[in-house]
DRENPA-3360 file (N, C-alpha, C; in nm, 2 decimals, always signed):
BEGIN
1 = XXXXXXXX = +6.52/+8.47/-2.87/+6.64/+8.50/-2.94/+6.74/+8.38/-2.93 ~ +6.78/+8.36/-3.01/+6.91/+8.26/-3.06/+7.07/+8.27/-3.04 ~ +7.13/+8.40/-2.94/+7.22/+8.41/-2.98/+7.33/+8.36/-2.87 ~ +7.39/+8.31/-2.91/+7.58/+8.22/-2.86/+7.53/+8.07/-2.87 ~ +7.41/+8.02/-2.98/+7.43/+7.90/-2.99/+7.48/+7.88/-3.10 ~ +7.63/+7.82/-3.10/+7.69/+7.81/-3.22/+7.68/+7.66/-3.26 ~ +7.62/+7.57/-3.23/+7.62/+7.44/-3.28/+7.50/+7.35/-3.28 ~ +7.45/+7.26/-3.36/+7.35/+7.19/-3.39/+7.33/+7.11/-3.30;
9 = XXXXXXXX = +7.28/+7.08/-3.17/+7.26/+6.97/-3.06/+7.22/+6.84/-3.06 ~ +7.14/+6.85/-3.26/+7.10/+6.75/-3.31/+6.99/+6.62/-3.20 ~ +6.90/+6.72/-3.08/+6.82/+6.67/-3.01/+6.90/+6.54/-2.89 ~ +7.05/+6.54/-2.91/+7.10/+6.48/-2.87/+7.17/+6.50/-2.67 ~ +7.25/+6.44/-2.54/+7.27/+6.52/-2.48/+7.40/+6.50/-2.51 ~ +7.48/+6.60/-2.41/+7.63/+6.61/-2.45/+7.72/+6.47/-2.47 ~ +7.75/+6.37/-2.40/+7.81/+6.26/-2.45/+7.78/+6.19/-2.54 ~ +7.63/+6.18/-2.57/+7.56/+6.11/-2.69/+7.69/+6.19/-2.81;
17 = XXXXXXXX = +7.63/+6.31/-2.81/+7.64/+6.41/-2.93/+7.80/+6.41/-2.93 ~ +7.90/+6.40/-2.84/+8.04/+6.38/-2.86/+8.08/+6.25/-2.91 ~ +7.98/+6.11/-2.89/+8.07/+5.99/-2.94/+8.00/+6.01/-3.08 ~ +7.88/+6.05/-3.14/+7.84/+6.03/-3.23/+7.93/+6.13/-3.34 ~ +8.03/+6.24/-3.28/+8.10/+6.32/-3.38/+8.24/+6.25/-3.38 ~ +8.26/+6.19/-3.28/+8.38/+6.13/-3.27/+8.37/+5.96/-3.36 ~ +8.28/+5.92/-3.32/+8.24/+5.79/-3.45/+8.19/+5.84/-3.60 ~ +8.15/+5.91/-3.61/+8.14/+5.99/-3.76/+8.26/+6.03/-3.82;
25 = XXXXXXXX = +8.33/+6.05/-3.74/+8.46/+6.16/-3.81/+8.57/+6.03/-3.81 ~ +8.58/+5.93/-3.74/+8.63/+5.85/-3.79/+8.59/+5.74/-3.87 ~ +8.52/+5.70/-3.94/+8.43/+5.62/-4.04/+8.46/+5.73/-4.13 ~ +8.46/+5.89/-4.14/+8.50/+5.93/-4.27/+8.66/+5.98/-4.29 ~ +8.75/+5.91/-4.15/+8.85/+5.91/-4.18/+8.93/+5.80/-4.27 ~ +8.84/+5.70/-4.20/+8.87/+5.51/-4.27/+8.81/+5.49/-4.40 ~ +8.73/+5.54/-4.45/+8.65/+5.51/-4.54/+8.63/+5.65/-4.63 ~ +8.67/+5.76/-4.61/+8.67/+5.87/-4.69/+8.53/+5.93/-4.77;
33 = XXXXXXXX = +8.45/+5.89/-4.70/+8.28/+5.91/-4.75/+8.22/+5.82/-4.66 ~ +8.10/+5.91/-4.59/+7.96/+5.80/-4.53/+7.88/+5.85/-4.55 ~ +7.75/+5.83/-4.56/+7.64/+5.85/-4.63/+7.56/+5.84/-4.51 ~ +7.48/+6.00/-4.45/+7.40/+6.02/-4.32/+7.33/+6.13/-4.36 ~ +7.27/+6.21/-4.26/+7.17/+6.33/-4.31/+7.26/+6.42/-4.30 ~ +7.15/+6.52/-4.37/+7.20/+6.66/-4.43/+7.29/+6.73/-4.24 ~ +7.14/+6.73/-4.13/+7.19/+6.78/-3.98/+7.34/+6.74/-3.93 ~ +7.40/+6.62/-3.95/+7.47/+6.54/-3.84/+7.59/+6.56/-3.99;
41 = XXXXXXXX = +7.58/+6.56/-4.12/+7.67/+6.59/-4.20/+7.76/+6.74/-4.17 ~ +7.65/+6.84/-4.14/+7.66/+6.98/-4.15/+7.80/+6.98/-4.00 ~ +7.69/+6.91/-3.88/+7.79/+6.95/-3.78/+7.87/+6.85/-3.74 ~ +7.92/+6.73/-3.85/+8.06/+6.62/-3.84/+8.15/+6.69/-3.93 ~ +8.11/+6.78/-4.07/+8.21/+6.84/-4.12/+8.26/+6.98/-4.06 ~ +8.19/+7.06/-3.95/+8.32/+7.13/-3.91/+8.40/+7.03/-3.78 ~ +8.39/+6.97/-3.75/+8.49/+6.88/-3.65/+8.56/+6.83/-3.72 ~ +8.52/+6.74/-3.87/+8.63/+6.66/-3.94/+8.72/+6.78/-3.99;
49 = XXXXXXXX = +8.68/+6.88/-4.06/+8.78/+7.01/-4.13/+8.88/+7.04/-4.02 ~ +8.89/+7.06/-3.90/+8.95/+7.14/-3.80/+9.02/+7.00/-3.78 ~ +9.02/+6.89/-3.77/+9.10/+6.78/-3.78/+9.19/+6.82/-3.86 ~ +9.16/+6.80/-3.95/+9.25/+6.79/-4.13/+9.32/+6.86/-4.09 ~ +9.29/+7.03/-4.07/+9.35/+7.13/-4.07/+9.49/+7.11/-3.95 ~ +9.47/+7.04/-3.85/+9.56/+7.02/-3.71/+9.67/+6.86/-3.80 ~ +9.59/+6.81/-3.89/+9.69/+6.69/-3.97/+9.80/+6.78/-4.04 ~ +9.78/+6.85/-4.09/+9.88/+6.94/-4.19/+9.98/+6.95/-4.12;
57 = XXXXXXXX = +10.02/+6.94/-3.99/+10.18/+6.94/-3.92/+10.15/+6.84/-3.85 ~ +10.22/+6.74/-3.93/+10.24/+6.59/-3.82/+10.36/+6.61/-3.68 ~ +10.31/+6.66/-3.58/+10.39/+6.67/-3.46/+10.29/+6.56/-3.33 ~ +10.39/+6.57/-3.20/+10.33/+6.50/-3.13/+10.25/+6.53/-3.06 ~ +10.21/+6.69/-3.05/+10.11/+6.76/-3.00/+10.00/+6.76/-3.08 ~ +10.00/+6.77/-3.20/+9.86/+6.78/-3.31/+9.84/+6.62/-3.26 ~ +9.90/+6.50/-3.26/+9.85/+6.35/-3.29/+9.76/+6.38/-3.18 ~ +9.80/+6.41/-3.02/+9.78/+6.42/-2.90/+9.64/+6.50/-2.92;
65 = XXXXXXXX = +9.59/+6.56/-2.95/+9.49/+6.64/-2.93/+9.43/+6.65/-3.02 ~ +9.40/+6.54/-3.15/+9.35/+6.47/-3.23/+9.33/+6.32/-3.16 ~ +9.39/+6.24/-3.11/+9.40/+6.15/-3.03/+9.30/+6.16/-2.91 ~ +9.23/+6.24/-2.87/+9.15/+6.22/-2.73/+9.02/+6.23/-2.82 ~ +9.01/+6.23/-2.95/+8.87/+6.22/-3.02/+8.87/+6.10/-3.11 ~ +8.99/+6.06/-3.20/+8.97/+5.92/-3.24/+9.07/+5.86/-3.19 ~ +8.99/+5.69/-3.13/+9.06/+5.64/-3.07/+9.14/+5.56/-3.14 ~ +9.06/+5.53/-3.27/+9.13/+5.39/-3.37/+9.29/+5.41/-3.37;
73 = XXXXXXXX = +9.37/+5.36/-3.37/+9.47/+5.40/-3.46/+9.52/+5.37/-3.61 ~ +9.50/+5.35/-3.64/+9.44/+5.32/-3.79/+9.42/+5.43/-3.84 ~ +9.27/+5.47/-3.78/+9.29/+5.63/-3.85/+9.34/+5.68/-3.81 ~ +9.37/+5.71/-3.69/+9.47/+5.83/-3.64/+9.58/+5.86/-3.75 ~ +9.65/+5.73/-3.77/+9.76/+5.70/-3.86/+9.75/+5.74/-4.03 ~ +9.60/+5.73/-4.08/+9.61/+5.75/-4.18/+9.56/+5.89/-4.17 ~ +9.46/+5.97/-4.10/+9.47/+6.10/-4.10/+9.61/+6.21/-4.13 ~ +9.71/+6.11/-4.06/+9.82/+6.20/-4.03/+9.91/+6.17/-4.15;
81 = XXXXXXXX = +9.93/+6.06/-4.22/+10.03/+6.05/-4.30/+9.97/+6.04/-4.48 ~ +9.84/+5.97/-4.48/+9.76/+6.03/-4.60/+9.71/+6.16/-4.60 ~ +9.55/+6.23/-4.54/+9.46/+6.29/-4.55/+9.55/+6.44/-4.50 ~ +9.58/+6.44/-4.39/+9.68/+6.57/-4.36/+9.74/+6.65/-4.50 ~ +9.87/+6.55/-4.52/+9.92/+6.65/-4.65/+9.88/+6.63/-4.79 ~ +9.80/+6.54/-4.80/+9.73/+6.56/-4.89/+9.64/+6.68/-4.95 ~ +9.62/+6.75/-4.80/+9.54/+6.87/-4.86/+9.58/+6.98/-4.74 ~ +9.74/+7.00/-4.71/+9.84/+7.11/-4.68/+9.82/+7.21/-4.72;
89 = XXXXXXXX = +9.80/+7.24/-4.84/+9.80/+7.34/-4.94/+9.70/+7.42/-4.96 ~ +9.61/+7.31/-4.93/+9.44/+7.42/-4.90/+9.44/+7.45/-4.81 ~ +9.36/+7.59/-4.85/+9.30/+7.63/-4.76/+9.19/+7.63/-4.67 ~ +9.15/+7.51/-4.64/+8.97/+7.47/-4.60/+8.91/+7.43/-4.70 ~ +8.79/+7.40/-4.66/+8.71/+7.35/-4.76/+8.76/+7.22/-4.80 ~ +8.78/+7.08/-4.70/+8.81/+6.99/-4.76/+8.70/+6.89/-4.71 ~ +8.58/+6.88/-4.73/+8.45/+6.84/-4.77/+8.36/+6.87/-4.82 ~ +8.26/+6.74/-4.89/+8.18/+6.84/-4.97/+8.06/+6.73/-4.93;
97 = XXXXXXXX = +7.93/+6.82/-4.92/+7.85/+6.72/-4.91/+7.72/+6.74/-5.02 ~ +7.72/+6.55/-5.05/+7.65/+6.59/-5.20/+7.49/+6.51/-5.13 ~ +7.39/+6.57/-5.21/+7.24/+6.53/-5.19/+7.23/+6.40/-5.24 ~ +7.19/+6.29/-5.22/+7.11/+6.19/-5.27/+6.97/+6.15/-5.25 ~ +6.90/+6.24/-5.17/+6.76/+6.22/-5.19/+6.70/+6.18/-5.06 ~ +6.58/+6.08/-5.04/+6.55/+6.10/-4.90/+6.55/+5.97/-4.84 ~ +6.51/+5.97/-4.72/+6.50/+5.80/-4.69/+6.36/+5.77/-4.65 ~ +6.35/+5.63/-4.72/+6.19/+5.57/-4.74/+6.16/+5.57/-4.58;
105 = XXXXXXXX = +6.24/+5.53/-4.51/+6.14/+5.56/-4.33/+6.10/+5.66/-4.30 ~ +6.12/+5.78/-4.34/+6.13/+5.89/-4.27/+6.12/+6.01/-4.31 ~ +6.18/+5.99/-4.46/+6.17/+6.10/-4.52/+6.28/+6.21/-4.52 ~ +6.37/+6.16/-4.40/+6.48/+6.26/-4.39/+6.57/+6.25/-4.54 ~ +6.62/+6.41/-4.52/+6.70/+6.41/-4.65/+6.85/+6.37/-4.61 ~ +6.93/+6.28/-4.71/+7.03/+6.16/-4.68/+7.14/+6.26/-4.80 ~ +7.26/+6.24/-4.74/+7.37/+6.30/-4.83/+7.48/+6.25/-4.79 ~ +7.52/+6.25/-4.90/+7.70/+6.19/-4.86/+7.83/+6.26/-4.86;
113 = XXXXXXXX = +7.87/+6.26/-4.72/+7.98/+6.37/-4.67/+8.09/+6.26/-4.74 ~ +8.20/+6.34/-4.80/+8.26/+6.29/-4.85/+8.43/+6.39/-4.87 ~ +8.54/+6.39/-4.83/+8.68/+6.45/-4.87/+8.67/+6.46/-5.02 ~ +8.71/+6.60/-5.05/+8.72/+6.63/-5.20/+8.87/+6.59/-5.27 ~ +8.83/+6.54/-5.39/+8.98/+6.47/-5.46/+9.08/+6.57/-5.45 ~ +9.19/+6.51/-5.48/+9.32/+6.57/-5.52/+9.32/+6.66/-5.62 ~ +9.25/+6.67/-5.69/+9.26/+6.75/-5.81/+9.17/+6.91/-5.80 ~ +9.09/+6.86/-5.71/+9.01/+6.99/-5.70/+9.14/+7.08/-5.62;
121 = XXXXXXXX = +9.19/+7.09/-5.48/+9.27/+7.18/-5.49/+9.42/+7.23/-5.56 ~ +9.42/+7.14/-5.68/+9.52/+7.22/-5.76/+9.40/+7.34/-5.89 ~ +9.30/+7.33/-5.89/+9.27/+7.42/-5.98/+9.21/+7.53/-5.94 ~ +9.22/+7.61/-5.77/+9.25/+7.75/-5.80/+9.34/+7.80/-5.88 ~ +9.46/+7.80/-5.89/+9.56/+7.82/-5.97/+9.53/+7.84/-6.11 ~ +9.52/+7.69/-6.16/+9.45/+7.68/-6.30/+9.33/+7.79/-6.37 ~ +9.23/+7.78/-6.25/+9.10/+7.84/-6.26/+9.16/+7.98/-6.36 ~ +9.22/+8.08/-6.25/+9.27/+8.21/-6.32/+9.31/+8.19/-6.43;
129 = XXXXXXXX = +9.40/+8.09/-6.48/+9.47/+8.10/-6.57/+9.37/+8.06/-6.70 ~ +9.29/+8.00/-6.69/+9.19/+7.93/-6.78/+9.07/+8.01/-6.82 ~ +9.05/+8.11/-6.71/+8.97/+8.20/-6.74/+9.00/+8.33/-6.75 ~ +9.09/+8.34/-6.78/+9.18/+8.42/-6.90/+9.19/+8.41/-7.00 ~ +9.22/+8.30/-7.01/+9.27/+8.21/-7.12/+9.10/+8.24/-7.23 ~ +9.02/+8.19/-7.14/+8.88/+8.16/-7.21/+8.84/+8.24/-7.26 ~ +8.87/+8.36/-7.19/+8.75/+8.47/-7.16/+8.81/+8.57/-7.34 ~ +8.92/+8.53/-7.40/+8.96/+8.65/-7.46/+8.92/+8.55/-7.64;
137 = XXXXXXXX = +8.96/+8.44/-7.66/+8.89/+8.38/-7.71/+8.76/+8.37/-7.74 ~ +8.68/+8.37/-7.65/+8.53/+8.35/-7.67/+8.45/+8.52/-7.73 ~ +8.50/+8.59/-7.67/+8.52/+8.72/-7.71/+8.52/+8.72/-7.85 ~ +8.60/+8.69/-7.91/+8.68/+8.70/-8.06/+8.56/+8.57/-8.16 ~ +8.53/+8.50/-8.08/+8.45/+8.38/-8.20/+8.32/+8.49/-8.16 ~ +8.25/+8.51/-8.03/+8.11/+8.56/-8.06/+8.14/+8.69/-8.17 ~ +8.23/+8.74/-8.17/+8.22/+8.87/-8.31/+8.23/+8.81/-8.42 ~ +8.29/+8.73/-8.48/+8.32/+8.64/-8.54/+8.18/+8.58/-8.60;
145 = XXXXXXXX = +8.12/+8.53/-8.52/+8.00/+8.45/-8.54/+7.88/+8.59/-8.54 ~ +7.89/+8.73/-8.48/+7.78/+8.82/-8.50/+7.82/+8.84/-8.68 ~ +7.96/+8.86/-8.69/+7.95/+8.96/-8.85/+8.00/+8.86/-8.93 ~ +7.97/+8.71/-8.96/+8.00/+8.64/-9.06/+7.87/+8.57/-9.07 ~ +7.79/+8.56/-9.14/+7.62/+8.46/-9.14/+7.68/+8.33/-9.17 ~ +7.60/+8.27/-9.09/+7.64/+8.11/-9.04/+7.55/+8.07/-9.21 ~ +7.64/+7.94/-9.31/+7.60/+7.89/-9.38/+7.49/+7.80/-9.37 ~ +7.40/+7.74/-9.44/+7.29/+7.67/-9.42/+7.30/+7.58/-9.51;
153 = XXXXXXXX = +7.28/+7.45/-9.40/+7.31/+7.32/-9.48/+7.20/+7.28/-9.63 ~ +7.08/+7.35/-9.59/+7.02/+7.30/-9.74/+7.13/+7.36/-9.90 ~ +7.17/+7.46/-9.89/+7.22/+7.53/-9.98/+7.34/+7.41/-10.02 ~ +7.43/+7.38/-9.92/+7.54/+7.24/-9.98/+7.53/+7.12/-10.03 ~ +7.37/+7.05/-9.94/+7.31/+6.97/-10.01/+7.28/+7.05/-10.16 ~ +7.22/+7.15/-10.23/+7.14/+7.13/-10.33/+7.28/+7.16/-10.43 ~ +7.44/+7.20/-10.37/+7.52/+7.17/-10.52/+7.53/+7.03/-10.49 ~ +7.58/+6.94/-10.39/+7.58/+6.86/-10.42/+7.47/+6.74/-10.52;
161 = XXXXXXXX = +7.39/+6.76/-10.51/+7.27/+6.71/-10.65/+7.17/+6.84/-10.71 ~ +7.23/+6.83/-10.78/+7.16/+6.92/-10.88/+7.00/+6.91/-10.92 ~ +7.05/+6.77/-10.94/+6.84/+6.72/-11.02/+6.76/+6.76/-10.95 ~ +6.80/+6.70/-10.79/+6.69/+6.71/-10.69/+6.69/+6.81/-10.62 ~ +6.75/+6.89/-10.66/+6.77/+6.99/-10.60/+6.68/+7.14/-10.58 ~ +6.56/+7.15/-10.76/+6.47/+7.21/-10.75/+6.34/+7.16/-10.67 ~ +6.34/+7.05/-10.71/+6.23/+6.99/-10.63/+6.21/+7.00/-10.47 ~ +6.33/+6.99/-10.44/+6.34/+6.95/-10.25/+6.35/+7.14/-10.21;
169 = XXXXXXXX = +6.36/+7.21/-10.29/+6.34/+7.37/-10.30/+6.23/+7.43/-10.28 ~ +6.12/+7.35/-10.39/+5.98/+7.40/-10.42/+5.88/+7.34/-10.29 ~ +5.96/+7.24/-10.29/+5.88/+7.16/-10.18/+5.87/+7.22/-10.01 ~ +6.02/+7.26/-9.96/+6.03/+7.31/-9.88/+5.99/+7.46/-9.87 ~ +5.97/+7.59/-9.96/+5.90/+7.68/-10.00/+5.76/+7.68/-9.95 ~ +5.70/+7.55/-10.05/+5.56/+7.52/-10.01/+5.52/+7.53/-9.90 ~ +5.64/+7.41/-9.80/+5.56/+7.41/-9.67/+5.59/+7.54/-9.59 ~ +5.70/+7.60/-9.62/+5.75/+7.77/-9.55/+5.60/+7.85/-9.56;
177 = XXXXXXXX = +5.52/+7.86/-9.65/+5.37/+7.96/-9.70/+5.31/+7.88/-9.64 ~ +5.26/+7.74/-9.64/+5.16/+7.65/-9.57/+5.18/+7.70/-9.44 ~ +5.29/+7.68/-9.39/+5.35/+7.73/-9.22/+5.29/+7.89/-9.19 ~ +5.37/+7.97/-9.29/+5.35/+8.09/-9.26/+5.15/+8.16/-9.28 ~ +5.09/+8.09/-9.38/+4.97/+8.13/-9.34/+4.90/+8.05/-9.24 ~ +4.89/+7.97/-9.19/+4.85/+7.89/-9.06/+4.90/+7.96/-8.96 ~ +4.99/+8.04/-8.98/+5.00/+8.14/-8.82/+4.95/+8.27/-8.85 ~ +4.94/+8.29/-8.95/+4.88/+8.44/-8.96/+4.70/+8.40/-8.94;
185 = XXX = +4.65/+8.30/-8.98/+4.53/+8.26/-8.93/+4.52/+8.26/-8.83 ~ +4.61/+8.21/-8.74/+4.56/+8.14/-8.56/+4.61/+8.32/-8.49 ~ +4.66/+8.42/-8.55/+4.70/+8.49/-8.49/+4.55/+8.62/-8.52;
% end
């Protein structure tokens, strides 16, 4: 049984696996995306989230106890004065990790952990309102479109020319019976 292991060890031992979360989470504080496996992405994004989440009140106790994990200052500094209130307002969820496929040594599957833009958390908000919005409209065209029969372009072509108009009729007819007994054969 499995149970009170709450974290990935990633085959690693404890200091390995602490500088490698602590050098991960700063490369995707400097750089805002790095590209590693699916394992080491899964368990650098809850350490980087709980970061962010501690940036959202720039005090001297959040730097301090964000500070004994990145040492840069650089990031430390940009954690706290870009990436912090940049995403104040959310609620979590500020990474996303996308698949790109695998890697030719090994085979492991490679993804890129990456902070989600600015714009994604302004559209909970939106979301409701849009799908509202959508949902009463779309409603109104599908009845719309069940009780009105959709026009058929041969018919506009044939006022537009008249002459050719029986012809390109008889012709297409023809092949409608050619069609239609060829399946009643094969059936």
């Amino acid at each position: 049984m499995k149970h009170k292991i709450g974290y990935n060890p990633l085959g690693r031992m404890a200091a390995h696996r602490k500088a490698l979360h602590r050098n991960m989470v700063t490369s995707l504080v400097l750089h805002e995306r790095i590209r590693t496996t699916v394992a080491k992405a899964k368990a650098v994004r809850r350490t980087a989230e709980k970061m962010v989440t501690r940036a959202g009140v720039d005090s001297v106790h959040n730097r301090r106890i964000i500070g004994r994990d990145i040492k840069d200052k650089a990031a430390l500094a940009k954690l706290f004065t870009e990436i912090g209130p940049r995403f104040k307002e959310r609620p979590g969820g500020y990474t996303r990790i996308l698949k790109i496929g695998q890697r030719k040594s090994d085979g492991a599957e490679m993804v890129i952990l990456e902070f989600v833009s600015e714009e994604i958390s302004k559209t909970p908000e939106s979301r409701k309102t849009k799908t509202k919005s959508k949902s009463t409209p779309k409603k109104a065209t599908d009845e719309k479109k069940s009780t009105e029969p959709t026009p058929e372009p041969e018919p506009e072509k044939a006022q537009a020319e008249p002459a050719s108009d029986e012809d390109s009729v008889v012709e297409v007819e023809a092949n409608d019976d050619t069609v239609d007994d060829a399946t009643t054969d094969k059936s």
